[in-house]
N, C-alpha and C positions, 0 to 999 in steps of 0.2 A: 575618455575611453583609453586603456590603457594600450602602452604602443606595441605589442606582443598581441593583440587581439586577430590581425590580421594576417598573422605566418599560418605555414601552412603543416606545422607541426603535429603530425595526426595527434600525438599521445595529449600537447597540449590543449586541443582542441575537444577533448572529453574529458570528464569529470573524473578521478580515480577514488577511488571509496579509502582511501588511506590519504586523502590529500596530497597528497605531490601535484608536481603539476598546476597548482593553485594561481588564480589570477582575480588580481581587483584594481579598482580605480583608483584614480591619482584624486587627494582630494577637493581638486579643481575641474572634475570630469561632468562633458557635457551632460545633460540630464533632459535636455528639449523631448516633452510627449512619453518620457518614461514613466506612466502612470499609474502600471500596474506593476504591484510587488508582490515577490514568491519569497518567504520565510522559513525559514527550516532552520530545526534546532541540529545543535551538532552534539551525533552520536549521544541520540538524546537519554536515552537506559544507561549508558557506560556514564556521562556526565552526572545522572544523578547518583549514581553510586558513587562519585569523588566528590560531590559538592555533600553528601552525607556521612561519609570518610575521606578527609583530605590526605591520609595517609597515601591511600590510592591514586594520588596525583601524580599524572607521570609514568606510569606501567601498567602493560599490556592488561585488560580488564577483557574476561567475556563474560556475557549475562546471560546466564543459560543454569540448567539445571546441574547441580556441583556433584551428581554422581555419573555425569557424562553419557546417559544416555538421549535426553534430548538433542535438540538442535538447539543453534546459536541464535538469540534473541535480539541482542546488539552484542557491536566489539568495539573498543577507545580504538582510536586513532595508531595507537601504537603498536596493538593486535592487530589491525589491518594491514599493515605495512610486514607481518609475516604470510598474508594470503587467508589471512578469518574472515570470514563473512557471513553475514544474515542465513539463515536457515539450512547452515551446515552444521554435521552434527559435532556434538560437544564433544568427543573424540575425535575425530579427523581434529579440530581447531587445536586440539593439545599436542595433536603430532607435530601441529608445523607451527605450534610457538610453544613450546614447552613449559616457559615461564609464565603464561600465562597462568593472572587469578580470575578462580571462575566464582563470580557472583550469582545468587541466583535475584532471581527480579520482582519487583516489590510495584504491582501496577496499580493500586493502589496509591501509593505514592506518586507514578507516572500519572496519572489524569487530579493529581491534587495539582500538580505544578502545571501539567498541561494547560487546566481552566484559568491559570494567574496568567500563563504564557496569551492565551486569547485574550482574557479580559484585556491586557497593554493592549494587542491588535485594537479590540474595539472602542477602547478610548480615544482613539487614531483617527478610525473611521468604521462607520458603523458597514460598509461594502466589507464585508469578509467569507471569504470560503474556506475552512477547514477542509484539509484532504486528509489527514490520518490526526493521530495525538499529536503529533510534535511538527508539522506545514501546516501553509495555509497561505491563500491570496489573500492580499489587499489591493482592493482599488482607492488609489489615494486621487485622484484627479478635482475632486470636489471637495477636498481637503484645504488643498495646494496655498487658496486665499488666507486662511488662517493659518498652517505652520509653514508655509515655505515650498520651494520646490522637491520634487520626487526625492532626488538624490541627501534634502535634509530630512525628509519623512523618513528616511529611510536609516541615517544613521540615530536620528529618535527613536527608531522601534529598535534598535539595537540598543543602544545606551538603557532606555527603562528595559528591556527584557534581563540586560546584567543585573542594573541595580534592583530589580523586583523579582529574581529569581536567582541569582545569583550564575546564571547559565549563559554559554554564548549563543548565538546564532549567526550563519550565514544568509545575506540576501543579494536576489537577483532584481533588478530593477528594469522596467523594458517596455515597447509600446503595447506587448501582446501577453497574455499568459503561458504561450509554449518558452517564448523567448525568455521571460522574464524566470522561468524553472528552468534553462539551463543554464542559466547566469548563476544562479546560486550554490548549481553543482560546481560551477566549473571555480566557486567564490571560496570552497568549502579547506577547512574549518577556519571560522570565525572571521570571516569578508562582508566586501560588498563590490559587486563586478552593475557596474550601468552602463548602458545601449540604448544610446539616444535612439529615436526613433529615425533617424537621419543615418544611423550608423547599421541598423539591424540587415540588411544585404551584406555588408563586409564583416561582419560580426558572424554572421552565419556560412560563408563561402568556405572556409576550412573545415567547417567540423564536420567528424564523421558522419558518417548516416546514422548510427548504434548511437548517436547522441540527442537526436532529433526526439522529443517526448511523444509517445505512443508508436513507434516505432523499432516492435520486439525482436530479436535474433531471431525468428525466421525471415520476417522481411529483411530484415538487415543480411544476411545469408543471400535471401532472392537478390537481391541491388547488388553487392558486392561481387556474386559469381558471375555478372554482367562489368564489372569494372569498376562499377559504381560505390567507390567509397565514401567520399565527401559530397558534400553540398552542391560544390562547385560541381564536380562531376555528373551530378542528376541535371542540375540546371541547362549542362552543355550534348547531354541527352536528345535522342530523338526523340519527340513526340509521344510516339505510341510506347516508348520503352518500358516504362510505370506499370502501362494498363497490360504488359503482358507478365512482367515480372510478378507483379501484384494484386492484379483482378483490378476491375474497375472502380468499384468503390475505397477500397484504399491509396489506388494510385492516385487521383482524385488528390486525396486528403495531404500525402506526400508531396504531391506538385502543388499544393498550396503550402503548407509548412515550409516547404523550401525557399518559398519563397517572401516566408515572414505574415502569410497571411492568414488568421487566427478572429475570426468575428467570434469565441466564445467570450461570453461576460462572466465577471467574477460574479457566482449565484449563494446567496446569503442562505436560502435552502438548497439543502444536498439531498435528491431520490437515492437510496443505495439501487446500486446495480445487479447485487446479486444477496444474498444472507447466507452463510454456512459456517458448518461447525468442523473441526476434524479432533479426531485422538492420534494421541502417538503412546503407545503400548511401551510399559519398565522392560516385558519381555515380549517374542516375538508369539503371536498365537497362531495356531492352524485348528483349534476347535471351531469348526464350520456354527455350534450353536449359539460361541461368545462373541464368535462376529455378528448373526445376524442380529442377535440382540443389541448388540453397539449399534450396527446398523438402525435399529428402531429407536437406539435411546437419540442419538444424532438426529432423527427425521423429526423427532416428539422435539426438539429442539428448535431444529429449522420451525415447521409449524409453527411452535409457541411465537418465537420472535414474526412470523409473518404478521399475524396478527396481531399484535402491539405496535406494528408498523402501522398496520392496516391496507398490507398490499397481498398478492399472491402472487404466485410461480406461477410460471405457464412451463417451466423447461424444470427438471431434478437429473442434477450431475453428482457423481459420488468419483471418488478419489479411492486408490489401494497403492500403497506404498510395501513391498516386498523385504524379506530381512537383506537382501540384497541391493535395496537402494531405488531397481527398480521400479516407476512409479506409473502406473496405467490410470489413464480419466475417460468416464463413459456419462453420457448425457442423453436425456430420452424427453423428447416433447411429449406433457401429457395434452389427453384431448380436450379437458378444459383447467383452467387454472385454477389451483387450491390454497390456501393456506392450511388443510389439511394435514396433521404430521402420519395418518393411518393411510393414506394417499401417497402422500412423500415416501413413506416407508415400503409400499407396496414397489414402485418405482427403483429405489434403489433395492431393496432385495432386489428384484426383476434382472436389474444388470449385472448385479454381484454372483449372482446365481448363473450366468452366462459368463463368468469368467475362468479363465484354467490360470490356476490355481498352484505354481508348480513348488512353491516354499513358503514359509509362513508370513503370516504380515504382520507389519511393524506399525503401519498408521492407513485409518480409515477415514472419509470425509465425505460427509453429505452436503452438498448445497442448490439453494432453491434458485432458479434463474430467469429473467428474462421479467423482470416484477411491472407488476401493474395493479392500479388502484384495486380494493377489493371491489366484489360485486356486489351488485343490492342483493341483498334476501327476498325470501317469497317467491321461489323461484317453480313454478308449476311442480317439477320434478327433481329432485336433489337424492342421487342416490349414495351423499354424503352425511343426509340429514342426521342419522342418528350417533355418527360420529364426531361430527361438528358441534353437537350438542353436547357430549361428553367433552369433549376437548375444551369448550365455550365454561363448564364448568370446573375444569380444572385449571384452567387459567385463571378465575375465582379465587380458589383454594391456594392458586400459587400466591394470590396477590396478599392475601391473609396470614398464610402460615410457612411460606416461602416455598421456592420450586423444588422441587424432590420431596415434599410433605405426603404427594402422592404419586404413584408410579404403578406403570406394566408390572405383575406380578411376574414375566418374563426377564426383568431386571433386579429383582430379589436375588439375593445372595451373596458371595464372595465378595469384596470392595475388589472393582478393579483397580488396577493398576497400570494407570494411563496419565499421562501430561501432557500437555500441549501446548506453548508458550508464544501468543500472536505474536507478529512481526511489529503491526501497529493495529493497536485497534482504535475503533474511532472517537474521535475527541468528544468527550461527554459537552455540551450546548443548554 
């Protein structure tokens, strides 16, 4: 473990998305019960635009859309270090790095390299969780016999992911999965930070709260305005202090994290948690009829993928992003769950329609939530039937002559002019 792991340096005690800050192991570092690895590729969109032009090696890269109205998709490492970041827009990012070259992004390419980057994981071990295109767990514990300890699994999946991609990655190595994802921030770019399982209390005593994985800026906000900034700080807390800051079931979950305890298993299948779509508009619209129609094409979206899933919504949240930046999110439980996109659609008009409206908008977002397996059919009464049955057969016609072969004649006309560029979408399996 490296000897800096224990100060009480807040800034070095979180990961900074520009690397500074950066810490990894000596490479004689304990590895006892380090079982599970956290993998992340670095600044994985900006990496393959230089590993596809090495000219680009070495200066500031954003990957985003090159007429500057989207947002920022990834930034290299050297963009970052001007203040660019993930899902800012491609204007703000040129004011405050000027030099920056804006790539636009080739995802396509990103899940061709992605599936090579897993394949190495699963030659490893067949324990793996993808969490977007470019992470993912491994449980190597069952490995161990055949190549060696955590801490040598661990610089293997590094070495074949260079030589078979020609890309770097950062890994955290550790007895738990919260642990072993913040090792690999705090490893980032191109490390490897281990936390024996003997170490993970002093490993985690300085870091901030805002470091701790699933622990978002409000919580971090609630702790802090109590004192509570570090680890160490909650841990020397009273009792109740969590459950008033945080409601009880999260506090719960922080007084376990805190203290290193983490019973999730690395799970080889992943449920999505939520499915949605969003557009972000070339220009800003206030036509109340090109919204609701976007609206319907996003739900006929949601819907389609629920079902290819084979799960449904119980919850439909839609997103309004203002030309102001402003962003409002509304979310309505329906009364039963659908993968319905004429239901979905109903839903989010419903809340769009209940919104004041004061300047136009720039990006809209439906998504279906709260999923759960689909229900059996046959249902006495289904006052979906006749639309489910439409929908049942353009999913048909999508699979034959591709999606948008047929559509709302409500979506007839003009080609909009929308983009929208995921952050990470998930690893093709």
């Amino acid at each position: 473990m490296p000897s800096d792991v224990g100060g009480t340096d807040e800034n070095r005690g979180m990961g900074r998305g520009d690397g500074s800050g950066r810490i990894v192991s000596p490479p004689d570092a304990d590895d006892t019960g380090a079982g599970i690895l956290h993998v992340d590729m670095d600044a994985f969109y900006a990496s393959v635009a230089v590993l596809d032009d090495p000219t680009l090696a070495g200066k500031p890269i954003i990957i985003g859309a090159p007429e500057g109205r989207g947002v920022v998709s990834s930034a290299s490492y050297e963009a970052r270090r001007f203040g660019v970041r993930s899902a800012m827009p491609v204007g703000q990012a040129l004011r405050l790095c000027p030099a920056a070259l804006v790539v636009a992004p080739d995802f396509p390419r990103y899940l061709e390299l992605s599936a090579r980057v897993m394949e190495v994981f699963r030659s490893v071990t067949p324990l793996v969780e993808p969490l977007s295109i470019d992470e993912a767990f491994l449980d190597v514990r069952g490995a161990q016999r055949l190549l060696g300890s955590p801490g040598t699994i661990a610089r293997l999946v590094r070495r074949r992911v260079k030589d078979e991609t020609g890309l770097t990655c950062s890994v955290g190595a550790a007895a738990t999965k919260h642990v072993a994802k913040m090792a690999s921030t705090l490893s980032k770019p191109d490390g490897l930070l281990i936390v024996a399982e003997a170490d993970t209390a002093r490993f985690l005593a300085p870091r901030p709260v805002r470091a701790l994985w699933g622990v978002g800026p409000k919580a971090a906000e609630a702790l802090e305005q109590r004192g509570l900034r570090t680890v160490a700080d909650v841990l020397e807390a009273p009792a109740d202090t969590l459950t008033r800051a945080l409601g009880a079931a999260m506090g719960e979950r922080v007084w376990q994290l805190v203290r290193g305890i983490d019973a999730r298993e690395v799970q080889t299948t992943r449920t999505e948690k939520s499915i949605g779509h969003e557009e972000t508009f070339d220009t800003d619209i206030d036509d109340d009829a090109v919204l609701r129609a976007e609206f319907r094409r996003l739900a006929d979206r949601v819907g389609a993928r629920l079902r290819a899933h084979g799960v449904e919504a119980a919850t439909v949240a839609i997103k309004v992003r203002f030309a102001d930046f402003r962003t409002l999110s509304r979310s309505q439980t329906l009364a039963d769950p659908t993968a319905v996109g004429q239901r979905i659609g109903a839903a989010a008009l419903d809340m769009f329609g209940a919104l004041e409206r004061p300047l136009p908008v720039r990006l809209v977002g439906v998504r279906g939530e709260r999923l759960r397996p689909a229900a059996d059919a046959g249902l006495l009464w289904d006052d979906d039937e006749e639309w489910r049955n439409v929908e049942r057969a353009l999913d048909g016609l999508a699979g034959k002559f591709g999606r948008g072969a047929v559509t709302r004649a409500a979506l007839l006309g003009d080609v909009r002019g929308g983009r929208s560029l995921p952050s990470k979408p998930r690893a093709s399996e």
